[in-house]
Every structure is written in C-alpha cells, then in structure tokens.
py3Dmol code that shows the C-alpha trace and the ligand (Angstrom):
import py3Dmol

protein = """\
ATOM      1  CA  UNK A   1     275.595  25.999 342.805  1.00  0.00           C
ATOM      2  CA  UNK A   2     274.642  22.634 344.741  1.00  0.00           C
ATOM      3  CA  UNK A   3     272.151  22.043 341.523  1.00  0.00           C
ATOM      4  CA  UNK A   4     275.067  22.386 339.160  1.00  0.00           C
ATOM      5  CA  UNK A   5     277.542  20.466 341.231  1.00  0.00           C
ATOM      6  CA  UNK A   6     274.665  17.358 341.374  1.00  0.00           C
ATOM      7  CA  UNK A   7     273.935  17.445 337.903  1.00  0.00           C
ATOM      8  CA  UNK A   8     277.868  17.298 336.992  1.00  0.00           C
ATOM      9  CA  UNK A   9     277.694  14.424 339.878  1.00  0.00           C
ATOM     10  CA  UNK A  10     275.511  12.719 338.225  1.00  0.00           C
ATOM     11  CA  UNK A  11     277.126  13.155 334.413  1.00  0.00           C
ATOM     12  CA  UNK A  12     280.384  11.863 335.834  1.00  0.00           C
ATOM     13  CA  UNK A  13     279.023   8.780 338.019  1.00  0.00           C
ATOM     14  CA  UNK A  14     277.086   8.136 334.260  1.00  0.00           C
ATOM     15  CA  UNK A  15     280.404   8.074 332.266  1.00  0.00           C
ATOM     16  CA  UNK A  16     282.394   5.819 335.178  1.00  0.00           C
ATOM     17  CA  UNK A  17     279.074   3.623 335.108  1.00  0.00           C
ATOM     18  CA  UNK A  18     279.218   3.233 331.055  1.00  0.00           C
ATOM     19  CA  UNK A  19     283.265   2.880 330.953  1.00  0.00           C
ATOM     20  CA  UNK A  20     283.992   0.581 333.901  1.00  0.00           C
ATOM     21  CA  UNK A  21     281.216  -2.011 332.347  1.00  0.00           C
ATOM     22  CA  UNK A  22     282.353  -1.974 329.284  1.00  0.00           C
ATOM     23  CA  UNK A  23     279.449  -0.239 327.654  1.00  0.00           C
ATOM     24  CA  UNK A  24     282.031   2.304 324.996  1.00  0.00           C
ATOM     25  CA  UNK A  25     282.683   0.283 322.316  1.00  0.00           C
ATOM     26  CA  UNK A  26     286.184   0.327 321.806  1.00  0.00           C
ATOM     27  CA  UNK A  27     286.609  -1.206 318.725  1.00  0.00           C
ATOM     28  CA  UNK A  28     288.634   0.597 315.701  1.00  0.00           C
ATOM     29  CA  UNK A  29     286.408  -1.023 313.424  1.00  0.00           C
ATOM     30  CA  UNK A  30     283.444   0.952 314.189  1.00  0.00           C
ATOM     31  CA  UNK A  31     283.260   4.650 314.512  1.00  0.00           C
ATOM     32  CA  UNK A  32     283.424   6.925 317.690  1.00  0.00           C
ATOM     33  CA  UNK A  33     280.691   8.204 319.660  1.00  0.00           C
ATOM     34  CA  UNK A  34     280.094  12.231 318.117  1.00  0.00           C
ATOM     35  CA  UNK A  35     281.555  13.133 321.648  1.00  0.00           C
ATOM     36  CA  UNK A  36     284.339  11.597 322.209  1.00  0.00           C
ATOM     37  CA  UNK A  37     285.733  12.265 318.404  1.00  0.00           C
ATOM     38  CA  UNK A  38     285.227  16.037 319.195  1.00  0.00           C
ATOM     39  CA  UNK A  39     287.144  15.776 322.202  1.00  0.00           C
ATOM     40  CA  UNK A  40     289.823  13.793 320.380  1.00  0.00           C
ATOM     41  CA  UNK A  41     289.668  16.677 317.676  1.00  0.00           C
ATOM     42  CA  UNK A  42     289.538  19.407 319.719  1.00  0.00           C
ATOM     43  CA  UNK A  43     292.024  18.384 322.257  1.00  0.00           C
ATOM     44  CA  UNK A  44     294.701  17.559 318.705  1.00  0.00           C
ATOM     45  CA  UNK A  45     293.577  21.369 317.387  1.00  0.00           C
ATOM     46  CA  UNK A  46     293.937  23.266 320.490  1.00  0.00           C
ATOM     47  CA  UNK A  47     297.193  21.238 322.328  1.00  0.00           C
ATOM     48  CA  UNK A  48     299.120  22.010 318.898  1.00  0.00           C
ATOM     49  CA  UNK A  49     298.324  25.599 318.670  1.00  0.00           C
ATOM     50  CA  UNK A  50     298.913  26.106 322.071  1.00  0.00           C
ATOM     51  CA  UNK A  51     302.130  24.489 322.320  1.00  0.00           C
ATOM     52  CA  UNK A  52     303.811  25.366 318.562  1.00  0.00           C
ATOM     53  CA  UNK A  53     303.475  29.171 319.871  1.00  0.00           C
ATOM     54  CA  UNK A  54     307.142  30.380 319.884  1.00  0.00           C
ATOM     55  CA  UNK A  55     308.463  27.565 317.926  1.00  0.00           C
ATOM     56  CA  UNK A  56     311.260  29.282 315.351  1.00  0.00           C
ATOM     57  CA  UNK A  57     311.139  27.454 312.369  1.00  0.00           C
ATOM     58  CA  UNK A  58     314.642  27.284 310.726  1.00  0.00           C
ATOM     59  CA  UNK A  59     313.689  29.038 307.340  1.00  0.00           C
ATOM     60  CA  UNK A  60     314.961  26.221 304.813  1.00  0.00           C
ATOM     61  CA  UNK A  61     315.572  22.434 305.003  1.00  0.00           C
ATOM     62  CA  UNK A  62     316.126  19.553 302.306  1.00  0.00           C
ATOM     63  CA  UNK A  63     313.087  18.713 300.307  1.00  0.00           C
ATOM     64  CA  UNK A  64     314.624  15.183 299.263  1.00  0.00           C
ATOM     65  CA  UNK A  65     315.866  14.177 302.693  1.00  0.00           C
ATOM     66  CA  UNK A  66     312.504  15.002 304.063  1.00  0.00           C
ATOM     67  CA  UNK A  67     311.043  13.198 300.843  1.00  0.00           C
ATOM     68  CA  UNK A  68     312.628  10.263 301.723  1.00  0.00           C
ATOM     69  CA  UNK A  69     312.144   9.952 305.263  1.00  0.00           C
ATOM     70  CA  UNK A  70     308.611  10.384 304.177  1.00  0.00           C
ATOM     71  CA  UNK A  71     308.748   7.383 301.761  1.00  0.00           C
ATOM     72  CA  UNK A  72     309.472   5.317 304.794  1.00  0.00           C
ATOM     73  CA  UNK A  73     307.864   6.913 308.300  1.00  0.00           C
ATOM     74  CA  UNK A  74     304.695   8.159 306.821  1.00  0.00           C
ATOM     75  CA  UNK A  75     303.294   6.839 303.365  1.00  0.00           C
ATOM     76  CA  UNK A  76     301.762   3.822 305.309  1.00  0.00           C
ATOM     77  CA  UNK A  77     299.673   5.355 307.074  1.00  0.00           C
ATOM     78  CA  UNK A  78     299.029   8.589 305.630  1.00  0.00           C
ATOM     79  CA  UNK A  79     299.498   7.844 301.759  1.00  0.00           C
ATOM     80  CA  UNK A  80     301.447   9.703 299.474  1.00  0.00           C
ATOM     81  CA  UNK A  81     300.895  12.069 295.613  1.00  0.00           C
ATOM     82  CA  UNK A  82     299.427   9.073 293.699  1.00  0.00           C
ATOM     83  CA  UNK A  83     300.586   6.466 296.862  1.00  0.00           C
ATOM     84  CA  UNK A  84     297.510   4.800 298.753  1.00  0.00           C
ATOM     85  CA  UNK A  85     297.353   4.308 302.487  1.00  0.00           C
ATOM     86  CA  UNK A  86     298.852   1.066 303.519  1.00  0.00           C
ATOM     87  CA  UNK A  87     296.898  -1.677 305.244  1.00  0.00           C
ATOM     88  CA  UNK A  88     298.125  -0.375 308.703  1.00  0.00           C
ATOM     89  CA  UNK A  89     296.763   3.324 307.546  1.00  0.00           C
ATOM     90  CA  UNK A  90     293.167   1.820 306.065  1.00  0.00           C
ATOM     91  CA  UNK A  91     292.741  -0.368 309.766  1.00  0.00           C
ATOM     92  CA  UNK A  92     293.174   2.972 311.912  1.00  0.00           C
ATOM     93  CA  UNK A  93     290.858   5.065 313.876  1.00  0.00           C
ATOM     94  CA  UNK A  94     290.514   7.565 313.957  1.00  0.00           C
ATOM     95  CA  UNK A  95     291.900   7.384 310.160  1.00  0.00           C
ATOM     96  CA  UNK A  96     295.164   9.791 309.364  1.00  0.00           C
ATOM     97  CA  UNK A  97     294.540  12.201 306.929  1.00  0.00           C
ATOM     98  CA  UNK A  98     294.962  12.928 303.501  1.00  0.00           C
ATOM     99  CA  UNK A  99     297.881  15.109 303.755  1.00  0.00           C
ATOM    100  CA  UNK A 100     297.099  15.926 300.274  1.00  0.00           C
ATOM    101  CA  UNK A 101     294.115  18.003 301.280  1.00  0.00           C
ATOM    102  CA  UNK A 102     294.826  18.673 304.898  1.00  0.00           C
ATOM    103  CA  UNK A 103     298.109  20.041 305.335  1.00  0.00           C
ATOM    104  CA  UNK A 104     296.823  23.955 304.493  1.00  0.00           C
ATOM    105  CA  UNK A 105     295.353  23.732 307.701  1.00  0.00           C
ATOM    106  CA  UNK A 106     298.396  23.963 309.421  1.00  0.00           C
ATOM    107  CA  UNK A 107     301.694  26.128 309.571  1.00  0.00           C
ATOM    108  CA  UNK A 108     305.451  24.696 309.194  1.00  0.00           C
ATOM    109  CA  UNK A 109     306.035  25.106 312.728  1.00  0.00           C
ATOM    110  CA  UNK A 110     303.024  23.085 313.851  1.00  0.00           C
ATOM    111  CA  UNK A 111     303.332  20.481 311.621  1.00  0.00           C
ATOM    112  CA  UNK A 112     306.905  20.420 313.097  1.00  0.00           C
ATOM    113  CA  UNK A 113     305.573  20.116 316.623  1.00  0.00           C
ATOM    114  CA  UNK A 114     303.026  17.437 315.314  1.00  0.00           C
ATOM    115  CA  UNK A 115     305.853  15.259 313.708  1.00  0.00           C
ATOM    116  CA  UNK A 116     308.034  15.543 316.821  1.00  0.00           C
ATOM    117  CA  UNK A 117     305.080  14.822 319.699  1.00  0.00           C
ATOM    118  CA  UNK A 118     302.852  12.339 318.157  1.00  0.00           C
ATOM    119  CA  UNK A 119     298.884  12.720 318.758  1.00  0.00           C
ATOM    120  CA  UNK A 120     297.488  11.077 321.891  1.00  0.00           C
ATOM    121  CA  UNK A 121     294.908   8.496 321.720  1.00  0.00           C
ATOM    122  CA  UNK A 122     295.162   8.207 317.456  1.00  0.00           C
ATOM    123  CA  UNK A 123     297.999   6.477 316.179  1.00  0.00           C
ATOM    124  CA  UNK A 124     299.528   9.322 315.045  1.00  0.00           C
ATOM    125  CA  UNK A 125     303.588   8.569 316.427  1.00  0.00           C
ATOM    126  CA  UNK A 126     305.681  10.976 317.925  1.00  0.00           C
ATOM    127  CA  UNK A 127     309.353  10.900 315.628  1.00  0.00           C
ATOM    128  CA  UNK A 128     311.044  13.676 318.230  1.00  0.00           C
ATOM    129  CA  UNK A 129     313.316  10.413 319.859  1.00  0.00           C
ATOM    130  CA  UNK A 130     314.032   8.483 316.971  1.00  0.00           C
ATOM    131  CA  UNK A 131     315.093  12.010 314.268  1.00  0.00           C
ATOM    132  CA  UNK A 132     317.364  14.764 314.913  1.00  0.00           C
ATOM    133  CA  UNK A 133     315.959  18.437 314.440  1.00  0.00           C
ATOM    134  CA  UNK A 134     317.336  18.739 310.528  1.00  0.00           C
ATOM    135  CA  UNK A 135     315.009  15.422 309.813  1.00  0.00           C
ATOM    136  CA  UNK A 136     312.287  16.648 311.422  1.00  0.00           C
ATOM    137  CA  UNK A 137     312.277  19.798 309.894  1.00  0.00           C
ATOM    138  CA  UNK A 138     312.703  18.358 306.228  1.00  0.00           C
ATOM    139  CA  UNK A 139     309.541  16.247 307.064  1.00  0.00           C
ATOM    140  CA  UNK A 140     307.551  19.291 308.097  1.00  0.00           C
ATOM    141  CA  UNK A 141     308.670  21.375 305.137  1.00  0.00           C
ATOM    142  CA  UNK A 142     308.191  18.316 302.474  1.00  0.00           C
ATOM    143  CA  UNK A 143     304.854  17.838 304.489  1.00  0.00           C
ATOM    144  CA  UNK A 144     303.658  21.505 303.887  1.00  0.00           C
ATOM    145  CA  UNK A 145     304.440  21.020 300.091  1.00  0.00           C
ATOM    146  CA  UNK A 146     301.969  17.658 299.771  1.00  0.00           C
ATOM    147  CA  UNK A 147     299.110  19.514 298.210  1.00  0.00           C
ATOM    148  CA  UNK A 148     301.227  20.939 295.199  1.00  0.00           C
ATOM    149  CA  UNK A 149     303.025  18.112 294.959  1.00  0.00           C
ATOM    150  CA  UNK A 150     302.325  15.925 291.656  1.00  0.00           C
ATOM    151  CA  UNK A 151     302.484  12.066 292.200  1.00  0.00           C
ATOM    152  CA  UNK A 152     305.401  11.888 288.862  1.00  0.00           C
ATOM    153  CA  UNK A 153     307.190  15.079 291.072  1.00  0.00           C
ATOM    154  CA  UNK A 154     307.466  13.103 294.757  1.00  0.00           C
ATOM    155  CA  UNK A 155     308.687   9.979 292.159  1.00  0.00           C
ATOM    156  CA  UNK A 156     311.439  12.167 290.953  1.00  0.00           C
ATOM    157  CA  UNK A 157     312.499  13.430 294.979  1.00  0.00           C
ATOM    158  CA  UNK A 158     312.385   9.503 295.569  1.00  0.00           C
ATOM    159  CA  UNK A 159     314.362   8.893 292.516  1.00  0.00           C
ATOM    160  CA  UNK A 160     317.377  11.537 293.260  1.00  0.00           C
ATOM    161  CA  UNK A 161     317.428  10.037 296.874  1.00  0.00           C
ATOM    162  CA  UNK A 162     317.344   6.577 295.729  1.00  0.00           C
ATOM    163  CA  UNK A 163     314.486   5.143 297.913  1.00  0.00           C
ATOM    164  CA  UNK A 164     312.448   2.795 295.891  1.00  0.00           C
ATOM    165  CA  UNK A 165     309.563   4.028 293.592  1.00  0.00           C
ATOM    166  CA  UNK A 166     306.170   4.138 294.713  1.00  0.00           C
ATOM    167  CA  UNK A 167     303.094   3.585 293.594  1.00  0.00           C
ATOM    168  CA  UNK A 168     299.410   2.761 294.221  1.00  0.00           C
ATOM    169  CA  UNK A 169     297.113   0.144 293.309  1.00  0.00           C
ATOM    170  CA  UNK A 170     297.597  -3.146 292.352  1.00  0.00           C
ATOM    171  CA  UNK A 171     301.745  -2.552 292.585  1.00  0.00           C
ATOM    172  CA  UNK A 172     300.628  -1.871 296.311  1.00  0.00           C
ATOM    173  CA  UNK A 173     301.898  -4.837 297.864  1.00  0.00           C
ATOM    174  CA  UNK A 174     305.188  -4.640 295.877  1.00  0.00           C
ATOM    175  CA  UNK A 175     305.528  -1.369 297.422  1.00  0.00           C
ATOM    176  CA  UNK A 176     304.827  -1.823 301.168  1.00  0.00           C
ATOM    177  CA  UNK A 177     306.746  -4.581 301.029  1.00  0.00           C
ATOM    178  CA  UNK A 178     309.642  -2.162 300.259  1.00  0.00           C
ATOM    179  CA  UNK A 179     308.900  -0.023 303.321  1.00  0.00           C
ATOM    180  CA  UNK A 180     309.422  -2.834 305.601  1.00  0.00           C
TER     181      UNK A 180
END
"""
ligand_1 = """\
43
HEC
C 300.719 4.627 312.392
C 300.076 5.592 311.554
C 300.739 6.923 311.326
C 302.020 7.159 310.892
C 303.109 6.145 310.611
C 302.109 8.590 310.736
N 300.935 9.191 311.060
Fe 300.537 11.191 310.980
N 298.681 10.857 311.751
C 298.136 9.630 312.016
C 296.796 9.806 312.526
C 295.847 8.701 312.935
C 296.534 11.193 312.544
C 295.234 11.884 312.957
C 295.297 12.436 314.352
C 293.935 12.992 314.756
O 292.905 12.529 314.292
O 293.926 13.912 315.566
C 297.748 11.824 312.042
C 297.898 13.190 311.891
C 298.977 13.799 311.283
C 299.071 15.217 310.984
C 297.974 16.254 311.244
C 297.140 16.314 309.983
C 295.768 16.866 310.108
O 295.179 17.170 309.063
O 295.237 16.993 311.207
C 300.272 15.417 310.366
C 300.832 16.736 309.851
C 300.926 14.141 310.289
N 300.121 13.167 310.858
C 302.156 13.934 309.705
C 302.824 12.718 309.685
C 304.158 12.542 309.163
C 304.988 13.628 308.500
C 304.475 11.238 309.361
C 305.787 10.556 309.073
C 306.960 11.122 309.687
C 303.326 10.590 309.976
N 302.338 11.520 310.163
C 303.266 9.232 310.283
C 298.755 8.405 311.849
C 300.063 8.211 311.436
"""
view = py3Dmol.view(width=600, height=400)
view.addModel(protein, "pdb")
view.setStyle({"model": 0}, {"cartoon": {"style": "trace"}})
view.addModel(ligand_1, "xyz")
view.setStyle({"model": 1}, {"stick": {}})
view.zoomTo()
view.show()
C-alpha cells in the first residue's frame, strides 16, 4: 500500500511540476498530448451517458425550427450537408465534429443533454440558458437527422424558414457573413 501511495506521490508531484512551469503546451494550434485527449474524450462519453439516463424525450418536434436555429448556433463550428466549418470551427481544438458522420453515435436524448450543457474544456457551448425546451429539442431531433440529410434537402428546411441559403466554398465568406 505505502509503495502504491509513493508511486501515485510521485505521478502527481510530476504533473504539478510539468503544469505549474508551463511545460503542457497549451496551444490550440498544436495537438494534445494522447493523455489528456482521452481524458477529454472519455470524460465527454461517460458524463453524457451518465447524466442523459432518465431524460424523456418529447417524441416529435419541428424539423425547420430546429433547421434554422441550426443555420445560426451551429454551422460555424460544426458545418452543415454541403456547408463547411467556419473559420471559428477550423481554429478549434479539440475540432467539433462532423455531425454528418458522428451523430449515429448518439441517441435523441443525449444529443439533447449535449446541446443544453455544453462540453467542458472544448468549445463545445452549452444553449440550455439562452433556448427554451421546444428549441432545444428541434436542434436535437434536426441534429439526429444530419447523416440522411442531403445538402439541396437542409437548403429547402432553410428556404421554408426563410434563413438565408448556405453554401460552401468559395461563397463561404458570403455566407458567414450572414450568420453574424
Ligand atoms: C464554438 C464552436 C461550437 C459551436 C457553436 C457548437 N459546437 Fe457542438 N461541439 C463543439 C466541439 C469542439 C465539440 C467536441 C467536444 C469533444 O471533443 O468532446 C462539439 C460536440 C458536439 C456534439 C457531440 C458530437 C460528437 O460526435 O461527439 C454535438 C451533438 C454537438 N456538438 C451539437 C451542436 C449543436 C446542435 C450546436 C448548435 C446548437 C453546436 N454543437 C454548436 C463545438 C461547437
């Protein structure tokens, strides 16, 4: 027991030593140490799971109100069907996610809980104080539909909301100018 106790003596005086110096580089430009992205991943995975348990999800919600909202609160950083990721969403780390792709991973209600709390320590905002339950909802159900989502479908949610069209490339600018 002492032997263990020393050793994780030791480990912690080593981590005070390296952050109270200076030594972690804390710039976004470059990438994480291996360990401290798996404990930024595995604190994200396990937190959400943990705390969505028991969340009721409401059954339906508006696909163009949650369309919208996501034309405005989340295409910057996260992109959008044929949208890239903002300059604000390229400059991040760790980077947010290609909805696109990752959203399977998760279930309505904790992409809900995601929405509303924000991730610690990555950007990711928490939208719980600024939207009421309906809005967050819509986002969480229009998030879950990303992946089957073509980029000339989310043009015609955008359309019958009237938020301005979006697009990628070299319209970019045009476009993030509109999100301001
Ligand atoms: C300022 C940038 C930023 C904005 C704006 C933002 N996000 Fe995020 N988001 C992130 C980052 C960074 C992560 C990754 C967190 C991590 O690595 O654990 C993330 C993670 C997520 C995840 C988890 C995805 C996964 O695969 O792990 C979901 C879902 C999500 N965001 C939805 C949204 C929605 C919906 C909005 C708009 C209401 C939004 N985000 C706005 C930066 C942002």
């Amino acid at each position: 027991v002492i032997s263990v106790l020393g050793v994780l003596a030791v480990q912690g005086i080593i981590v005070a030593i390296v952050l109270y110096f200076g030594l972690y580089d804390g710039a976004a430009s470059r990438p994480h140490a291996k360990i401290v992205r798996w404990f930024l991943s595995t604190m994200m995975d396990r937190s959400v799971e943990r705390h969505a348990r028991g969340i009721q999800a409401p059954g339906q919600a508006s696909v163009e109100e949650g369309a919208s909202h996501y034309s405005h609160m989340c295409v910057l950083c996260h992109g959008g069907p044929g949208v890239e990721r903002s300059e604000i969403g390229q400059g991040l780390n760790p980077r947010p996610p290609d909805l696109m792709r990752s959203m399977t991973d998760w279930s309505p209600e904790e992409t809900y809980w995601i929405i509303k709390n924000g991730v610690k320590m990555t950007g990711m905002p928490a939208f719980g104080s600024t939207h009421t339950e309906e809005q967050l909802w819509a986002l969480a159900y229009f998030a879950k539909q990303l992946p089957q989502l073509s980029p000339a479908q989310y043009q015609d949610l955008l359309a019958k909301t009237g938020s301005s069209k979006q697009s990628g490339g070299s319209t970019q600018l045009e476009s993030t100018e509109n999100q301001h």
